[in-house]
C-alpha positions as CSV (number, residue, x, y, z in Angstrom):
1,X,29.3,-20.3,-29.9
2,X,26.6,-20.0,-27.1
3,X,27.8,-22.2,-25.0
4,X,30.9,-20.1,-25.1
5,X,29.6,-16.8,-24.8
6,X,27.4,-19.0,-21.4
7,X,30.6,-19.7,-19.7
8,X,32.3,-16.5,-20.8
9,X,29.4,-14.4,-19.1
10,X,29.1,-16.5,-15.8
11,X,32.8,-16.5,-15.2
12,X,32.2,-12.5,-15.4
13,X,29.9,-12.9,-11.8
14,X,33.7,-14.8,-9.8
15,X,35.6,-11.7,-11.4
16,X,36.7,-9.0,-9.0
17,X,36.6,-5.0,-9.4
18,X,40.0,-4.6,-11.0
19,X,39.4,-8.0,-13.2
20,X,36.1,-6.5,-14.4
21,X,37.6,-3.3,-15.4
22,X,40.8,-5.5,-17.4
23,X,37.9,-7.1,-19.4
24,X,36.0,-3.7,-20.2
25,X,39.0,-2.9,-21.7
26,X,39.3,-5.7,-23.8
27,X,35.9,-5.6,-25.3
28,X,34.9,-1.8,-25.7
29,X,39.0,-1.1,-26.3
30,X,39.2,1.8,-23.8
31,X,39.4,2.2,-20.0
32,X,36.5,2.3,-17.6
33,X,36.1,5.1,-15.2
34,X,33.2,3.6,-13.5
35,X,34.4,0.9,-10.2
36,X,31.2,-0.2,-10.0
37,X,30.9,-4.2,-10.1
38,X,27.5,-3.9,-10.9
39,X,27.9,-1.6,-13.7
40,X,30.7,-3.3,-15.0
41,X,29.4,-6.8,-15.1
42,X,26.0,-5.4,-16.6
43,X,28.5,-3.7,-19.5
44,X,31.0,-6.4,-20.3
45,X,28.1,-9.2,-20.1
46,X,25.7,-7.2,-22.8
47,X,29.4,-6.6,-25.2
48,X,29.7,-9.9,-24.7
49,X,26.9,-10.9,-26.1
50,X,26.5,-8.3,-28.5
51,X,29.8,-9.6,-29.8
52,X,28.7,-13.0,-30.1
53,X,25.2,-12.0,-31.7
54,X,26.0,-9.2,-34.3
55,X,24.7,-6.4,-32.4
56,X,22.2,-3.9,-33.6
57,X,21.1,-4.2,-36.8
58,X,22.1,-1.4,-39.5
59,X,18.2,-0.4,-40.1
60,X,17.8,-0.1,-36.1
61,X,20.7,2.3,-35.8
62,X,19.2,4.2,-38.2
63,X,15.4,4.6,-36.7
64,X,17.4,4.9,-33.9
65,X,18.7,8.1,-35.3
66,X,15.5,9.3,-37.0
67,X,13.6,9.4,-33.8
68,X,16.2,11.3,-32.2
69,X,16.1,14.0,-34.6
70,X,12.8,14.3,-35.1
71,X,12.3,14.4,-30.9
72,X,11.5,17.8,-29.4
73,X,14.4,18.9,-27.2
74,X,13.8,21.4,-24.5
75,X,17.3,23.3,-23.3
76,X,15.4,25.2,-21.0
77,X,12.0,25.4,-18.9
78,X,9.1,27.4,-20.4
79,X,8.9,30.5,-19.1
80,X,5.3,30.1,-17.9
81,X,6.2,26.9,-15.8
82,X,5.8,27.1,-12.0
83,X,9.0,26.8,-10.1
84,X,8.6,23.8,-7.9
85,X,7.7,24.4,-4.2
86,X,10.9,23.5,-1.5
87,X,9.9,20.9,0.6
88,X,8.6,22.1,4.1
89,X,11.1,22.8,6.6
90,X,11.0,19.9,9.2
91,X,9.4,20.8,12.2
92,X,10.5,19.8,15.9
93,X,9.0,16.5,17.5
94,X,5.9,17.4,19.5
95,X,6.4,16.9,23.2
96,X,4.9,13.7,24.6
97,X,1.3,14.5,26.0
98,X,2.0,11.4,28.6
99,X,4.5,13.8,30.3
100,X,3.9,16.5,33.3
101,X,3.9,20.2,32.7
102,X,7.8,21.9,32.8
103,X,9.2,22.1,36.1
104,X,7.2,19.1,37.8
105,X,9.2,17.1,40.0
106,X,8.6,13.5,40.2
107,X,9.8,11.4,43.3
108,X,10.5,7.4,43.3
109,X,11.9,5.4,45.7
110,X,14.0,2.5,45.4
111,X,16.5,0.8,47.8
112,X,15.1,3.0,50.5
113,X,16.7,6.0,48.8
114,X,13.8,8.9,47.4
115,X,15.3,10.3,43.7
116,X,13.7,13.5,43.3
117,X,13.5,14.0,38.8
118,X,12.4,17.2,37.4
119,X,10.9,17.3,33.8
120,X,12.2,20.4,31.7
121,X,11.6,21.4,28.4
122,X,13.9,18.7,26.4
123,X,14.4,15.7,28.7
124,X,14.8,15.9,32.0
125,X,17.4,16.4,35.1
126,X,18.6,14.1,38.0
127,X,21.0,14.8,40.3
128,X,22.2,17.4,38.4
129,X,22.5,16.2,35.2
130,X,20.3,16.4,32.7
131,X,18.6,13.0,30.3
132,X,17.0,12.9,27.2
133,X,14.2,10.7,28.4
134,X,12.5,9.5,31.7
135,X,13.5,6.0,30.8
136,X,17.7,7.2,30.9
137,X,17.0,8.3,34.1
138,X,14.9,4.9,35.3
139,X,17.9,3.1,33.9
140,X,20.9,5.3,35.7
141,X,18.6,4.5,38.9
142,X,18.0,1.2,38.5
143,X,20.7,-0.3,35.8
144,X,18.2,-2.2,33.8
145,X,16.1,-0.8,30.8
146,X,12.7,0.9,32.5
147,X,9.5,2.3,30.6
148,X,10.1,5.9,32.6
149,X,6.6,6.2,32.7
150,X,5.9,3.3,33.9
151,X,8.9,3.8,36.7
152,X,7.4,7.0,37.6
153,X,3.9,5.8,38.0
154,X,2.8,8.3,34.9
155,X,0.9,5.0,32.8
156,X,-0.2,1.9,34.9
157,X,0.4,-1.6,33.7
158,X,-2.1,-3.2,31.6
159,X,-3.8,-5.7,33.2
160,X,-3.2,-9.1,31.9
161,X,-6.4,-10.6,30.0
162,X,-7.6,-14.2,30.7
């Protein structure tokens, strides 16, 4: 009988969805509303089993019962509780200390051609349109990824250590 109720419960695990659900029906005798595989297999594996093994025992059911009775149930907060506290609203990003004051302009030149970048509030602007970080606008200059800091001579690369 174990060996049965073995190869029942790992052919469970190959079953899909829909499969699952056919075999919750079979062993609890109603439909499942869950679709969950999980769920399902967790469900149909422990009927399985329980009916293989007999279950709960009478005298369990019935402590079962007893300790539910006897169990203080609350339908509603006491009055005295505090309400809980929202969480705090999120607050905006602080602006990188690395970068220049609003309205600095920063010049570079590459290929023999100066590009002229002014920081502002959120991001910055280039040729008349506007980036979210210095490093978009090292990349539209240059077409490869760019520390925009480090393309604008804000931070100096760290020197390598012997």
């Amino acid at each position: 009988m174990a060996a049965e109720m073995i190869e029942q419960i790992a052919a469970l695990k190959k079953m899909t969805v829909s499969q699952l659900r056919e075999r919750y029906a079979e062993v609890f005798g109603e439909a499942s509303k869950s679709r969950n595989k999980a769920w399902l297999y967790k469900r149909v594996a422990f009927r399985i089993q329980e009916l293989a093994e007999g279950g709960i025992s009478e005298r369990a059911k019935k402590r079962a019962a007893e300790l539910a009775r006897d169990a203080d149930l609350r339908l509603s907060p006491p009055k005295d509780a505090p309400l809980p506290t929202p969480p705090p609203a999120p607050t905006a990003p602080a602006r990188d200390p690395r970068l220049p004051p609003v309205g600095t302009e920063l010049k570079r030149a590459v290929a023999g051609k100066e590009h002229v970048v002014r920081i502002l509030e959120k991001g910055c602007e280039w040729e008349g349109k506007q980036y979210g970080s210095l490093s978009a606008v090292a990349k539209a200059i240059t077409g490869t990824n760019w520390n925009g800091l480090l393309f604008f001579g804000l931070i100096k690369r760290k020197e390598a250590t012997p």
